[in-house]
C-alpha positions as CSV (number, residue, x, y, z in Angstrom):
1,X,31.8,25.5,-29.7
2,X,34.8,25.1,-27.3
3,X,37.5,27.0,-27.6
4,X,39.7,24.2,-27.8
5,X,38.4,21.3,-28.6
6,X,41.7,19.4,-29.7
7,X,43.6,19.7,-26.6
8,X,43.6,17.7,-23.7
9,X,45.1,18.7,-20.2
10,X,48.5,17.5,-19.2
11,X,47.4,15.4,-16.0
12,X,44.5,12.9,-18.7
13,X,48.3,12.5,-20.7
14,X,50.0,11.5,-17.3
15,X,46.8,9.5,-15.8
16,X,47.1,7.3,-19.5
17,X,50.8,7.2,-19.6
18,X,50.9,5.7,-15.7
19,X,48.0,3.3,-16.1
20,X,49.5,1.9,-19.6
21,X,53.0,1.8,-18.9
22,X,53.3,1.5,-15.5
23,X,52.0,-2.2,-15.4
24,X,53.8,-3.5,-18.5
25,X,57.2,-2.3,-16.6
26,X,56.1,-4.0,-13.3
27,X,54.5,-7.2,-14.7
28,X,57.3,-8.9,-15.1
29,X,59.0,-8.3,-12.0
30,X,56.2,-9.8,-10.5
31,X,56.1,-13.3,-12.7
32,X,59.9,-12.9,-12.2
33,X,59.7,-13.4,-8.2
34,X,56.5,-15.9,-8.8
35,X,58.8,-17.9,-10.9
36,X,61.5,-17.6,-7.9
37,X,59.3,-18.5,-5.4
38,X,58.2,-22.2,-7.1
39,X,61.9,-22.7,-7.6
40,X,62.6,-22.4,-3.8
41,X,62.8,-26.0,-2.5
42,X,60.1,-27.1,0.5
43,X,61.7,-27.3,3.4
44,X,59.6,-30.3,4.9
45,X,59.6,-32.5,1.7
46,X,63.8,-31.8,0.9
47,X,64.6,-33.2,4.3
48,X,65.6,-30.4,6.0
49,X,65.1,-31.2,9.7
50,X,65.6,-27.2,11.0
51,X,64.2,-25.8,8.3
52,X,61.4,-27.8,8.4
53,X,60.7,-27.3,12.1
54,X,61.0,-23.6,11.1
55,X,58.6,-24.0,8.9
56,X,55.9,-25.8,11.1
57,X,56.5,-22.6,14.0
């Protein structure tokens, strides 16, 4: 029987700790900037004329 069975090495606690917390802290920075990039306007359908030429380059 092992010698200790109970215990688990520090870098399994650090591998779970990164791979569960890690993308619940940068999830909603990312649907934070997806929600910023639909609220940009269009450049071609607000009218802009440099923008949209910008846009077209």
């Amino acid at each position: 029987m092992a010698n200790r069975a109970y215990s688990t090495p520090i870098y399994t606690w650090a591998f779970h700790i990164v791979c569960t917390s890690l993308p619940a802290l940068i999830a909603p920075v990312f649907i934070a900037l997806a929600m910023l990039w639909l609220a940009t306007p269009d450049p071609v359908a607000s009218g802009h004329a440099a923008l949209a030429l910008e846009a077209v380059r």
